[in-house]
N, C-alpha and C positions, 0 to 999 in steps of 0.2 A: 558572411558568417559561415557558409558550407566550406570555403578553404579554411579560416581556421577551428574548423570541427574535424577534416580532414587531419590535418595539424597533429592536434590533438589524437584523433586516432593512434598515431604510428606512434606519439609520446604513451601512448596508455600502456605499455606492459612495463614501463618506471626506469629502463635502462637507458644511456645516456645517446642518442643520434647526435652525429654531426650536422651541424649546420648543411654542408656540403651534398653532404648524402641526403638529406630531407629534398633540398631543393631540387636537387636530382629528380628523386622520386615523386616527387609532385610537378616536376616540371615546371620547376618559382625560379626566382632568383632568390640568393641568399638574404638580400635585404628585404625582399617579401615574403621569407619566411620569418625571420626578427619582428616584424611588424604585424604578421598575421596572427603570431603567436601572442606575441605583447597585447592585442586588441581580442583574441580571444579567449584570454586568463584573466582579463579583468572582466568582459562580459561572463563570465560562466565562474567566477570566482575559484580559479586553481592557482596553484603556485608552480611555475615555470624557474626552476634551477637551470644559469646558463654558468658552464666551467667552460675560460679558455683549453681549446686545444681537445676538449672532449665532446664538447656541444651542449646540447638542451635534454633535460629530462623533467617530471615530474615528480611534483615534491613526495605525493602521494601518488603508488598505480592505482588504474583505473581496471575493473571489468567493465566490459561495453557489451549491451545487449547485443544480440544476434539473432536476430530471425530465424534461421536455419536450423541452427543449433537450438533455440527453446522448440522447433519442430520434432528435430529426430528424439530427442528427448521423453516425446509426449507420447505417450501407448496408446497401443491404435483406439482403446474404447475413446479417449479424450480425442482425437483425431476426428472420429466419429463426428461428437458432438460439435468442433470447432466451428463458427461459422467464416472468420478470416479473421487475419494475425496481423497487427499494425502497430509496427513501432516504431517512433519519432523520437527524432533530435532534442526537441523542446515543442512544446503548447501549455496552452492558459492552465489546461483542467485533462485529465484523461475520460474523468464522467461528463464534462461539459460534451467533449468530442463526439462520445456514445449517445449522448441525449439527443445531439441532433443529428445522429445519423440513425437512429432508432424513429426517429420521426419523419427521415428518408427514404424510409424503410429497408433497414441494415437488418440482418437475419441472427437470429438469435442464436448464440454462441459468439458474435463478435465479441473481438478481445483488443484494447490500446493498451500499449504502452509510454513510457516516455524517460528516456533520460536526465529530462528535465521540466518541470511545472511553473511558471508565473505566477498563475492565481492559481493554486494547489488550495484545495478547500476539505476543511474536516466537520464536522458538526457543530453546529447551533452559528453558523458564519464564521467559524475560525479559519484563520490561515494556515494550511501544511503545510511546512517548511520544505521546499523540495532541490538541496542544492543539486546541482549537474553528477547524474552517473556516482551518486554518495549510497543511495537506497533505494526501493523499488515501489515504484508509481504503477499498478495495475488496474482499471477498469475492464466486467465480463457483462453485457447486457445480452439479457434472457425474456424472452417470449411468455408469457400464460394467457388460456384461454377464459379467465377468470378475474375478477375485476380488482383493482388496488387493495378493499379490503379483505381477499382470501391470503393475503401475503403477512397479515398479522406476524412477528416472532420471525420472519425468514432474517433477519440484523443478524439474533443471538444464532441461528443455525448459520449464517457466514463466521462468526465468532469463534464457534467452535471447530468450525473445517479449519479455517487457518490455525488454531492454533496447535490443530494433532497434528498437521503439515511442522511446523516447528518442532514439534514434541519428537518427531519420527525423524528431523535431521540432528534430536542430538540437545535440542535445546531443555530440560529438563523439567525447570523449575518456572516453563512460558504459566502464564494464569490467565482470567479475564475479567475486567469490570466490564460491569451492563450500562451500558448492552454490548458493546461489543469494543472495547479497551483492551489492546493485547499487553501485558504488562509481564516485568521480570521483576524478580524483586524489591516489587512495589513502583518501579521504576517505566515509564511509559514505553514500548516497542514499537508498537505502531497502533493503526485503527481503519474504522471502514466507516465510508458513508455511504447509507444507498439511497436512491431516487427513485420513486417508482409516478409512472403515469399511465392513464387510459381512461375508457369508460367505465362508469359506475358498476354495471354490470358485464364489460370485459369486453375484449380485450384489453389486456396490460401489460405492458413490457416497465423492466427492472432494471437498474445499471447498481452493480455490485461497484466502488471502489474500494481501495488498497491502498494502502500505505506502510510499508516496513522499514523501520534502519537497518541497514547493511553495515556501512561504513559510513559513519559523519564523525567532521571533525568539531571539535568543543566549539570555535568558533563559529562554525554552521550553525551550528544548532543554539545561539541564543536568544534566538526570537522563542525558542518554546518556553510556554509559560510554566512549565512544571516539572518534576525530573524524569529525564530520558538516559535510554540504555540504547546500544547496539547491538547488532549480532556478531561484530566482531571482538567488543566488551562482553557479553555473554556468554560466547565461546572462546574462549581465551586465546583471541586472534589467528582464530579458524575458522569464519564464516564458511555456509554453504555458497559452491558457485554460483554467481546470480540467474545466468542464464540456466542453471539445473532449478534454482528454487523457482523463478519466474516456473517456469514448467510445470513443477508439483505443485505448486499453488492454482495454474492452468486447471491442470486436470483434475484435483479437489473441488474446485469452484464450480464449474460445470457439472459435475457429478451431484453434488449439491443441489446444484439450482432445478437440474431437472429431476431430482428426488423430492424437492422438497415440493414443486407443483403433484405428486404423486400421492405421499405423506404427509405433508403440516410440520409441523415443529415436534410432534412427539418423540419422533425417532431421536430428535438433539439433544434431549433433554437431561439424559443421564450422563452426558460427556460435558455440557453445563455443567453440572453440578462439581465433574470430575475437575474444571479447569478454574472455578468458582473461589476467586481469591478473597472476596468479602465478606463470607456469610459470618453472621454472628459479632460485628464490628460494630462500635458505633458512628453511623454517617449523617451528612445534613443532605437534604435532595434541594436544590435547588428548583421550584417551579413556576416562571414566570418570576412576580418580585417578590412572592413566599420564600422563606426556607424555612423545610421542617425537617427535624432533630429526630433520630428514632435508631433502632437496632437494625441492620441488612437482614432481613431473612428469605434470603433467597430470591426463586424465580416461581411465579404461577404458571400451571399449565399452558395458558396463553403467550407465557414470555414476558409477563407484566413483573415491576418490581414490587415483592415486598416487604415495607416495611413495619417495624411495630414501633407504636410510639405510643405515651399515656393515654391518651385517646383511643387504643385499640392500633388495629391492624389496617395499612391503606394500603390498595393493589394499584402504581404507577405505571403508567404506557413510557412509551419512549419516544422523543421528538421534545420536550420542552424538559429531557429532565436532566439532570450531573446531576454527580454525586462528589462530596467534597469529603475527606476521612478528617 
């Protein structure tokens, strides 16, 4: 698999290599680079355009993560905080990875990335859809001296970091459903799942996942069950570079996580409200095999959802809930 990722590498900026010259540069033979290619555009699902006489290109370019580059990128306070930077080819999960290296004891500020996900997981057991190098798989796991339940509300404050990170590269009209659903109009962007573990009264460590579209193609993306948007759809096919937004997303998340061990959720709360695409809608919450019918009104202090329904007013936690419009 690493020759044809290699491959791939040198096809990612879209323009056409010859056969000749690949092999060259990799040191193959010609007919090991046909084969390497052809075995790894069906494993990673790209489309490899071969013209005689010109060679091989990609249907679609690719940006390919860069370590270095999401480095020099990052101001020195995020540098700071970083604990190390890892980014892969492909794996199951990029929070699976942090969980158990957070249980290895990996230092808080680790940061994985990935190119590509397997089992890419979103909330309540859903599957992320994570084709190869389309969109950005980010997990950041962070350290507290404080036990699982002081992290109450810390979802909706990742909610709203990333989405002023969006807002600030240009994306206008980013919103969020609760708890933490990045949406464009109305349309799904991405989302986070986080994990947290420890003892009751602390230590706990936390793994923030990420998930954003950059660029996915319609056929990518129909295992999603709902309607989805890009940043290249968004922005009228001018995404931010990925290895700059990986970065600002970096160092927003970090700033975050060791704010919010500091703060609580109050600080977030007004920028909620500012990216708060539901308020005043009628939604059903789905809880366990209830669904109850009511008006969105907003977020409580705690970051609970509430709703109003004939019954009066109920304040929803987060973990068993959706919300359906």
């Amino acid at each position: 698999m690493q020759r044809g990722l290699d491959l791939i590498r040198v096809l990612a900026d879209g323009d056409y290599h010859s056969g000749e010259a690949i092999a060259r540069r990799l040191g193959i033979s010609r007919t090991a680079v046909w084969k390497a290619l052809a075995k790894a555009a069906g494993q990673l699902d790209l489309v490899v355009e071969r013209v005689p006489g010109r060679g091989y290109r990609l249907a679609v370019p690719l940006q390919l993560l860069e370590p270095e580059r999401i480095l020099r990128a990052l101001p020195a306070a995020a540098a700071a905080r970083l604990g190390r930077l890892e980014v892969l080819q492909q794996i199951d999960s990029t929070n699976l990875r942090l969980l158990a290296e957070a249980a290895a004891g990996a230092p808080a500020g680790s940061v994985c990335l990935a190119e590509r996900q397997t089992a890419g997981r979103g909330r309540r057991g859903r599957t992320w859809v994570s084709p190869f190098a389309a969109n950005l798989y980010l997990s950041v796991l962070w350290r507290y001296p404080a036990g699982p339940a002081a992290l109450g509300g810390v979802s909706l404050a990742a909610g709203v970091t990333v989405a002023a990170v969006l807002h600030r590269l240009g994306l206008i009209e980013v919103g969020l459903k609760w708890p933490n659903d990045l949406l464009w109009r109305g349309r799904k962007l991405g989302g986070l799942l986080l994990e947290v573990a420890g003892e009751a009264q602390g230590p706990s460590h936390l793994v923030v996942g990420l998930g954003v579209n950059l660029r996915m193609e319609a056929d990518q993306g129909h295992a999603i069950d709902q309607p989805w948007v890009d940043l290249y759809q968004a922005l009228d096919g001018r995404p931010p570079d990925r290895n700059v937004l990986a970065a600002a997303l970096i160092d927003a998340l970090l700033e975050m996580l060791e704010r919010f061990g500091q703060v609580g959720l109050s600080p977030f709360l007004a920028d909620w409200e500012r990216y708060d695409r539901l308020r005043g809608q009628r939604v059903q919450v789905q809880l366990g095999d209830r669904v109850i019918a009511g008006e969105y009104a907003g977020i409580a202090p705690d970051g609970a959802l509430r709703l109003d329904t004939p019954a009066g007013r109920l304040c929803l936690h987060s973990g068993e809930v959706s919300l359906r419009l």
